[in-house]
BAMARLUM-395817 format. One record per residue (C-alpha): residue in one letter; x, y, z. Coordinates in steps of 0.5 Angstrom, whole numbers, padded with zeros to 4 digits, always signed. Last residue first. Example, Ala and Ser with C-alpha at 12.3 -4.5 7.8 and 13.67 -1.06 7.14 Angstrom:
<rs>
s+0027-0002+0014;a+0025-0009+0016;
</rs>
This chain:
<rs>
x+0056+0021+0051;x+0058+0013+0051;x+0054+0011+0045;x+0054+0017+0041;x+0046+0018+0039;x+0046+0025+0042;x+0054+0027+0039;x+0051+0024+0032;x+0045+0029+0031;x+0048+0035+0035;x+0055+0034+0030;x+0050+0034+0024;x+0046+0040+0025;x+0043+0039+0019;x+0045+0045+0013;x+0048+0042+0008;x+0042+0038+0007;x+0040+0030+0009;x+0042+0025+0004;x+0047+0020+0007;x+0042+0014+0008;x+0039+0013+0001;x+0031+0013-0003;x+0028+0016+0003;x+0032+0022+0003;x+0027+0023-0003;x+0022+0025+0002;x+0026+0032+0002;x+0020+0036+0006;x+0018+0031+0010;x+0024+0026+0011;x+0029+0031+0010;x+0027+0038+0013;x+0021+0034+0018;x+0027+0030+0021;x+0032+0036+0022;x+0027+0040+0025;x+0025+0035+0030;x+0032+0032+0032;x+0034+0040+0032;x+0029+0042+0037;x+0031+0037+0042;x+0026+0030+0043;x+0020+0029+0046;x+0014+0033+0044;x+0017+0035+0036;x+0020+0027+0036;x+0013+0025+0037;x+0009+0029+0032;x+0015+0027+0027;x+0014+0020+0028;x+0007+0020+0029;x+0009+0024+0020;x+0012+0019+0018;x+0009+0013+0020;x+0002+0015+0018;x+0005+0017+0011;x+0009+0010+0010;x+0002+0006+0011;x-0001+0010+0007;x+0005+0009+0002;x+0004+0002+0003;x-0003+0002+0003;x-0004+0005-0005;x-0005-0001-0009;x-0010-0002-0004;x-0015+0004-0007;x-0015+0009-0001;x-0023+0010-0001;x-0024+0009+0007;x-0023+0015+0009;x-0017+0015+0011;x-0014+0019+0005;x-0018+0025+0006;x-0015+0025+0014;x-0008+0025+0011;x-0007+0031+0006;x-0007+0037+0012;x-0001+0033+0017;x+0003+0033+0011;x+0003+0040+0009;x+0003+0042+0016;x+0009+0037+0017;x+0012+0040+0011;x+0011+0047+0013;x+0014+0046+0021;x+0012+0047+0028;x+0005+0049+0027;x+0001+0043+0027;x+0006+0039+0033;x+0001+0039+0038;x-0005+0037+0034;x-0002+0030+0031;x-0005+0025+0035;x-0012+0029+0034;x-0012+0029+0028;x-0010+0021+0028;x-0015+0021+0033;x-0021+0024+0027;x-0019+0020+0022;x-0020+0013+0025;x-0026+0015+0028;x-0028+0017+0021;x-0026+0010+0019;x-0028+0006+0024;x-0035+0006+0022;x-0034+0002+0016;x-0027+0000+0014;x-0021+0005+0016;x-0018-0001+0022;x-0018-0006+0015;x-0013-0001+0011;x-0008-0002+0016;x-0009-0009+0015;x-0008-0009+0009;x-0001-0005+0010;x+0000-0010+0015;x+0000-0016+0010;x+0002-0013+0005;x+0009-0012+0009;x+0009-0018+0012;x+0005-0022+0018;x+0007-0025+0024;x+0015-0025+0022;x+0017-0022+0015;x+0019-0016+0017;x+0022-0018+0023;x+0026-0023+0019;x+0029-0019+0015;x+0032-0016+0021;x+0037-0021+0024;x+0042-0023+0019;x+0044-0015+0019;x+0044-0015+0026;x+0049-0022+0025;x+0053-0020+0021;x+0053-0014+0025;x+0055-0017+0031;x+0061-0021+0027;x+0065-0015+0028;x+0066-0015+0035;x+0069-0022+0034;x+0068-0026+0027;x+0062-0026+0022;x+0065-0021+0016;x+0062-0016+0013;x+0063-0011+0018;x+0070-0011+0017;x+0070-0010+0010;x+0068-0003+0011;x+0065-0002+0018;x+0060+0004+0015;x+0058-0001+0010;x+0055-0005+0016;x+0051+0001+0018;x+0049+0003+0012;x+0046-0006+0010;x+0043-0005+0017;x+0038+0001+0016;x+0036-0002+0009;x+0035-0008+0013;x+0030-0004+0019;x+0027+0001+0014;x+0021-0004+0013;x+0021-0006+0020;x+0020+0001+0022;x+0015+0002+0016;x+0010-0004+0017;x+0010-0007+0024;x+0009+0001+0026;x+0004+0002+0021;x+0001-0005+0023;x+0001-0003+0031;x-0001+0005+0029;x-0009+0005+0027;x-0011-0002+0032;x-0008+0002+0038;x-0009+0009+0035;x-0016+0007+0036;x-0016+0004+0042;x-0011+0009+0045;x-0017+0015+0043;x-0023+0011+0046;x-0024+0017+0051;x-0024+0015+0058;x-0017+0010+0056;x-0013+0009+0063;x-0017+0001+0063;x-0011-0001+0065;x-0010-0006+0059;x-0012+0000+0055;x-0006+0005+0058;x-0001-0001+0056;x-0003-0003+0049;x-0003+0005+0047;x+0003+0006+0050;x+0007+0000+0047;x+0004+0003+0041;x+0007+0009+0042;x+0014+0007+0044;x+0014+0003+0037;x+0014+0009+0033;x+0019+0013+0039;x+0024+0008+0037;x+0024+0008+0031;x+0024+0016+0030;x+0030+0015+0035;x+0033+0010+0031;x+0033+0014+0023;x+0035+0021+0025;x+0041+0017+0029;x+0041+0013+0021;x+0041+0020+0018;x+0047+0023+0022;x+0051+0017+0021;x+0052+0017+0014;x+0052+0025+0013;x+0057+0026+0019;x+0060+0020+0013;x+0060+0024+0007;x+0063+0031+0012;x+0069+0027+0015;x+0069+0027+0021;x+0067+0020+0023;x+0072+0017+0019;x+0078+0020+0023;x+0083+0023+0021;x+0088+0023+0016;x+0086+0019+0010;x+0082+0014+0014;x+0083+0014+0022;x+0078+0009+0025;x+0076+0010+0032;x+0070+0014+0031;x+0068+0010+0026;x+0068+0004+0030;x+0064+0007+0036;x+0059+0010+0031;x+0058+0005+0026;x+0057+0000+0032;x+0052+0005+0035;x+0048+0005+0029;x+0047-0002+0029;x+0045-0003+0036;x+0040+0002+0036;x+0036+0000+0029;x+0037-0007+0033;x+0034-0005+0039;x+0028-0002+0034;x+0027-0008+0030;x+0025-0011+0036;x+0021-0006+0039;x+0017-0006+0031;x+0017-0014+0032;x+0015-0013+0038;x+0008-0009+0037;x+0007-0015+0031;x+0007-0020+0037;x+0003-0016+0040;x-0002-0015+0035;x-0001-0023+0033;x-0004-0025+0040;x-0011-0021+0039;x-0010-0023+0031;x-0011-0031+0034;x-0016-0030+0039;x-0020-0026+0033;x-0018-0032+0028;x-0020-0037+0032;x-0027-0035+0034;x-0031-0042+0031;x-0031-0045+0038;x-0030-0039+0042;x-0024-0038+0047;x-0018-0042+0049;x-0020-0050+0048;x-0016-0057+0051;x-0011-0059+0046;x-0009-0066+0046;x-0005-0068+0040;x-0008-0074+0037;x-0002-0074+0032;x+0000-0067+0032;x+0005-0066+0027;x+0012-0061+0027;x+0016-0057+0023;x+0021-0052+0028;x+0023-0047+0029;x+0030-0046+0035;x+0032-0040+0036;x+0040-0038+0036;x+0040-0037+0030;x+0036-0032+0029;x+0039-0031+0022;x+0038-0034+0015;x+0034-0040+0017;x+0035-0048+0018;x+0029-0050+0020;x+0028-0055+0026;x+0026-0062+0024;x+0019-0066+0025;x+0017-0065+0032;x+0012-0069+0034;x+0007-0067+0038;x+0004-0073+0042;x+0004-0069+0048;x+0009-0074+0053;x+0007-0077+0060;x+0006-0074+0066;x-0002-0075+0068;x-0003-0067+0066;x-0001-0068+0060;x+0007-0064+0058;x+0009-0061+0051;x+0002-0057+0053;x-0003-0056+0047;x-0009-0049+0049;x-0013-0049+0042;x-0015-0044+0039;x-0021-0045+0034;x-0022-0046+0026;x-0030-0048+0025;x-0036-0051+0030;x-0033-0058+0029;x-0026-0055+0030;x-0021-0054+0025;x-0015-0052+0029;x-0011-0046+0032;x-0006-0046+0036;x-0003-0044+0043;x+0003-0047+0045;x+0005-0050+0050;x+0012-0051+0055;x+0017-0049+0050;x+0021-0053+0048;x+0018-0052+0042;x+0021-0045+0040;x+0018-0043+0034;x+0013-0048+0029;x+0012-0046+0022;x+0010-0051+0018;x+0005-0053+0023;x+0002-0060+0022;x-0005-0065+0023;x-0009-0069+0027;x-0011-0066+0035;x-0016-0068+0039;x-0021-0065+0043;x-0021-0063+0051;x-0027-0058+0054;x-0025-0055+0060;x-0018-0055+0064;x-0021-0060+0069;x-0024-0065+0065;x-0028-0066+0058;x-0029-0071+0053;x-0025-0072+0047;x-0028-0067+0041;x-0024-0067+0035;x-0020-0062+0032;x-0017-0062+0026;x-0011-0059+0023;x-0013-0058+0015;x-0012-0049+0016;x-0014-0045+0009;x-0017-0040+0014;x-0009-0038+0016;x-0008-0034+0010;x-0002-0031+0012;x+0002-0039+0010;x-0003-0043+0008;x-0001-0050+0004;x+0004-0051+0009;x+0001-0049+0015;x+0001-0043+0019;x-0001-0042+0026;x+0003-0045+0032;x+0004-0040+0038;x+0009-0041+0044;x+0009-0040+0052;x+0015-0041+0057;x+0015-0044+0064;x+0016-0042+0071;x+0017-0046+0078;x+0016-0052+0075;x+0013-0060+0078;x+0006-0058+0076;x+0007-0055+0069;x+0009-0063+0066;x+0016-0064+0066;x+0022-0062+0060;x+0027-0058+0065;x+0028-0051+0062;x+0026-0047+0068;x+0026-0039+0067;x+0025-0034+0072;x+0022-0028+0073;x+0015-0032+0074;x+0009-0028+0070;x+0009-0034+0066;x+0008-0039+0073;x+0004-0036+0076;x-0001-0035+0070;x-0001-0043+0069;x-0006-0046+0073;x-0010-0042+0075;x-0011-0039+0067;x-0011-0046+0065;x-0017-0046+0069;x-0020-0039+0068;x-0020-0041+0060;x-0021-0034+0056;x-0016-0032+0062;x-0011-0035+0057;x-0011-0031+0052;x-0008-0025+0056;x-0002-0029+0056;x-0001-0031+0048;x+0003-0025+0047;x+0008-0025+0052;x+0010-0031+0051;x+0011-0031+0045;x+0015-0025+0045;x+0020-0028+0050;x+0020-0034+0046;x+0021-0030+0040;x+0026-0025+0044;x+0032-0031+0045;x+0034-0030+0038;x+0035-0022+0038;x+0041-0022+0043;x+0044-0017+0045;x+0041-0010+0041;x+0034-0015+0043;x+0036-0014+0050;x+0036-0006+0051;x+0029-0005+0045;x+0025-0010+0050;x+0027-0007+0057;x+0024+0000+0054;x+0018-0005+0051;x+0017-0009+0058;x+0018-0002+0062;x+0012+0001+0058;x+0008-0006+0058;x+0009-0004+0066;x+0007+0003+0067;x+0001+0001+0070;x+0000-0005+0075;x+0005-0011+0073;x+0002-0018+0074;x+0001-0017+0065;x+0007-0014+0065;x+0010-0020+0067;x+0009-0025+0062;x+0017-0025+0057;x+0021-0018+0059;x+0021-0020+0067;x+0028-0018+0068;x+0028-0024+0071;x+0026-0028+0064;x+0031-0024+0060;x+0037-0026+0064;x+0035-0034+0065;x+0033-0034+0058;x+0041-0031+0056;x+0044-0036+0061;x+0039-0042+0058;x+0042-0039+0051;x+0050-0039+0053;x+0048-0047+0055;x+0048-0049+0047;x+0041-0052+0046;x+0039-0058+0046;x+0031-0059+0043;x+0028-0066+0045;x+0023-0069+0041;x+0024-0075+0046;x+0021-0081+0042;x+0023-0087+0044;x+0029-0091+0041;x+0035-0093+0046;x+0039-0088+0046;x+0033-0082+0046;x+0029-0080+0040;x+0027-0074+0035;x+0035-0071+0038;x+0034-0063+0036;x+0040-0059+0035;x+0041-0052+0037;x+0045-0046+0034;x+0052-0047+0036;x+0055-0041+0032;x+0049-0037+0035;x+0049-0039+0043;x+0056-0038+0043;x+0056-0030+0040;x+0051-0028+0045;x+0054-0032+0051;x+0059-0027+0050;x+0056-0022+0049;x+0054-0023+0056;x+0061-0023+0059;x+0063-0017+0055;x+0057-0012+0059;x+0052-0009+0054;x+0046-0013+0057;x+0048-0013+0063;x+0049-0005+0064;x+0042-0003+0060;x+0040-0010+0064;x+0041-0006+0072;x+0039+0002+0067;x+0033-0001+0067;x+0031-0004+0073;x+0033+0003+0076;x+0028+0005+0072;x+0023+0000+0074;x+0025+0002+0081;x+0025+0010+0080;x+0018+0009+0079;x+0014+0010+0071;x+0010+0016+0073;x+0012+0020+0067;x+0012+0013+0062;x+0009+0016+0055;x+0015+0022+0056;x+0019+0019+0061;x+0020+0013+0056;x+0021+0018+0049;x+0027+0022+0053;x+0030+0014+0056;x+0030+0012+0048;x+0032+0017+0045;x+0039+0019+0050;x+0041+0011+0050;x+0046+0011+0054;x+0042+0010+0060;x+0039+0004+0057;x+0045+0001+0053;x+0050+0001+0058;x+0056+0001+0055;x+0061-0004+0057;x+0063-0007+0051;x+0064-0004+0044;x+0070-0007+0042;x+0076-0003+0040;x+0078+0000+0033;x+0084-0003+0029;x+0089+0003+0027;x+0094-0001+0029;x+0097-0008+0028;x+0104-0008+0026;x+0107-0011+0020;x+0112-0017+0018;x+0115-0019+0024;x+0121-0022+0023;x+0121-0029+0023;x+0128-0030+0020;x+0132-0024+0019;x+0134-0022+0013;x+0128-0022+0010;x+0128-0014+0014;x+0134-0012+0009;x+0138-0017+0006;x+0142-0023+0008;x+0145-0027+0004;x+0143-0036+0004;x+0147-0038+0009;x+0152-0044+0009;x+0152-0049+0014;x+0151-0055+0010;x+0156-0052+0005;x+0155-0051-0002;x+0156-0056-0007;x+0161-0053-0012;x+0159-0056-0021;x+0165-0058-0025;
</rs>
């Protein structure tokens, strides 16, 4: 005969399971967010390598800095950050009762974000700043991209298709103020009723690509009015970005052959562009930026430049924008590095911290090597473009090393950018691979860095390019500035006199292109190295050239310096809160 048991009986208490809801574990040993640091005046490379290509920037463009180094390292901006990429935007093709709007809503952390970047001046203003200012558009390009990189395409863009607008004096009236303006207004009205705007470029077609001679937009002539000569628009661009912003410049198959095309969203009459916004691109990363597929249906655009000189105007505005790609990989090479530091030092593995151990200083002080190197390539190019635009060239050296070093920079530090990202998240274990709180940002960076190689020209492209600046006359010229760039750092170290001494044979033009990408990586290399020997310590100098120049295998993985690399000072430079 079987006993039911009692309502109120209790199963038999053991141990811990004893008591109901008892805690099963204690959580320790879980690193704390990186918040708080100021990413300028944290940022020991970054500040040595602004004095030494900025020595009269003013104390209030450095005081500007160190005021977005703390805004962009606070926890309420990054905060705003991680809302703008889990709500991307969405685009509404027609308003409730079925007019055509082509409207890009976005989550508001992005207009916080816009709205910071824009007043510290990081999008048109340089281009009203004396000089120094591109210099302090780079520094403060590095600082907000460790942020947020989404928001820096517009910002990008922007910059770059400025100066083109002086080929066109009256959209150059009209509009200049108002990109220069360190404000950002997102309301959808003509340029007359908004205190500042954004700019953006449409080149690439679907059947295009990089090759963007092959473009089928036509335009055609429609008279003429008080921005110039007005044509017609009838085609698509498969890439698109930002096309919430105010206009965008775009090229087009004009009667006197491919040209750039000054397009507004908004005519000057108050009624729409016919810009149709097909849908947005559902992309790897950069969430936060809106791309777009679009067509132009009798699109008004009014001329920037020649008739039949599209490509030139284009490449003029490509070259900056490749001078950001190189800036921005740079911010994110710094971020990544930072977030290994702070975690590691924090984490404790087999009794001590993850930091100390011997692998792991290796880790960390090859991807410090790496960042500042990075920093100080792409620093340069924003010295050339900013002692150029000021007339500050007597000799032509910045012009040439202008044209020789933006698609050597674009090239090698965008190229290392992914490699450098997958190390650094590999320093957070499984942790960094996840996309949730502080470990989610370096998800997001390793999201991110592809698209700076691939954006406005991939590596190819830029290795092609490189060896175009050596073509015909530029050649010698090219050879003799990049001697000269050298100069101060022959005899510093063998392997960077070794390296310094093969270049010039090379840049004469009979480099075969199957070979450009290690030229590319060669003229990378050793600038970086002369730079890091005027503006770095010793040891960041000596350590580069013994394992990027000497040891060129350290390539192939982070993690293989030599025993004897001054780790510690390498890791304690880089620290974010040294």
């Amino acid at each position: 005969m079987s006993r039911t048991p009692h309502a109120d009986a209790q199963p038999p208490r053991h141990g811990l399971a004893a008591e109901a809801g008892a805690p099963t574990h204690e959580v320790f040993n879980q690193p704390e967010p990186l918040t708080g640091a100021n990413l300028f005046t944290g940022d020991a490379g970054l500040r040595d390598a602004l004095a030494f290509h900025a020595p009269a920037l003013g104390a209030d463009a450095l005081a500007g800095l160190a005021a977005l180094g703390e805004e962009a390292g606070s926890a309420a901006l990054q905060a705003h950050a991680r809302l703008a990429n889990e709500h991307p935007p969405v685009l509404h093709t027609h308003d409730r009762v079925g007019r055509r709007v082509d409207e890009v809503e976005f989550h508001p952390s992005y207009g916080v974000l816009m709205d910071r970047v824009t007043a510290h001046g990081l999008h048109g203003t340089p281009w009203a700043d004396g000089p120094g200012g591109h210099l302090r558009r780079a520094a403060g390009f590095i600082v907000f991209t460790q942020l947020e990189p989404s928001v820096m395409c517009p910002v990008s863009m922007t910059y770059a298709a400025t100066p083109a607008l002086q080929a066109n004096p009256a959209l150059h009236a009209d509009w200049a103020a108002r990109v220069a303006a360190r404000a950002y207004d997102a309301r959808p009205l003509p340029v007359a009723a908004k205190h500042a705007v954004t700019l953006g470029m449409g080149m690439t077609e679907k059947q295009g690509g990089s090759d963007v001679r092959a473009n089928t937009t036509r335009a055609e002539r429609d008279g003429e009015d008080a921005w110039g000569e007005r044509f017609r628009l009838v085609g698509h661009k498969w890439f698109f970005s930002a096309p919430q912003s105010d206009a965008h410049l775009v090229l087009a198959q004009a009667p006197g052959g491919l040209s750039c095309f000054f397009v507004p969203r908004w005519l000057p009459d108050g009624t729409r562009n016919a810009v149709q916004v097909q849908r947005l691109k559902d992309k790897l990363g950069n969430h936060a930026n809106a791309s777009s597929e679009v067509e132009f249906r009798g699109a008004f655009g009014w001329r920037v430049g020649e008739e039949g000189r599209g490509v030139p105007q284009i490449l003029a505005m490509g070259a900056l924008t490749r001078m950001d790609c190189a800036l921005g990989t740079a911010g994110l090479m710094r971020q990544a590095l930072c977030l290994a530091l702070h975690h590691t030092a924090q984490r404790q593995a087999f009794g001590k911290p993850v930091a100390s151990h011997p692998l792991m200083r290796n880790v960390l002080a090859d991807l410090a090597l790496d960042s500042e190197a990075a920093t100080a390539l792409a620093l340069r190019v924003a010295r050339s473009v900013d002692r150029t635009v000021h007339g500050q060239d007597p000799t032509g050296h910045e012009a040439l090393m202008r044209r020789l070093l933006t698609p050597v920079a674009k090239y090698w530090v965008c190229k290392r950018g992914s490699h450098f990202a997958q190390e650094a998240m590999e320093c957070l274990g499984g942790n960094g691979y996840v996309e949730e709180g502080g470990h989610g940002v370096m998800a997001r960076i390793y999201r991110e860095m592809p698209l700076n190689s691939i954006w406005e020209g991939a590596g190819n492209i830029m290795a092609l390019d490189l060896l175009r600046s050596l073509q015909g006359p530029q050649g010698g010229p090219a050879a003799e500035a990049l001697a000269a760039e050298l100069a101060p750092a022959r005899g510093a170290h063998p392997a960077f006199d070794r390296l310094a001494a093969a270049l010039p044979a090379r840049l004469d033009g009979a480099t075969p292109e199957c070979e450009a990408r290690m030229l590319a990586r060669d003229v990378a290399l050793a600038v970086q190295a002369a730079l890091l020997h005027q503006h770095a310590p010793d040891f960041v100098f000596t350590a580069f050239c013994d394992a990027r120049l000497a040891r060129p295998e350290s390539l192939a993985a982070y993690g293989s310096l030599p025993a004897a690399a001054p780790f510690d000072a390498l890791i304690q430079r880089a620290h974010p809160t040294a």
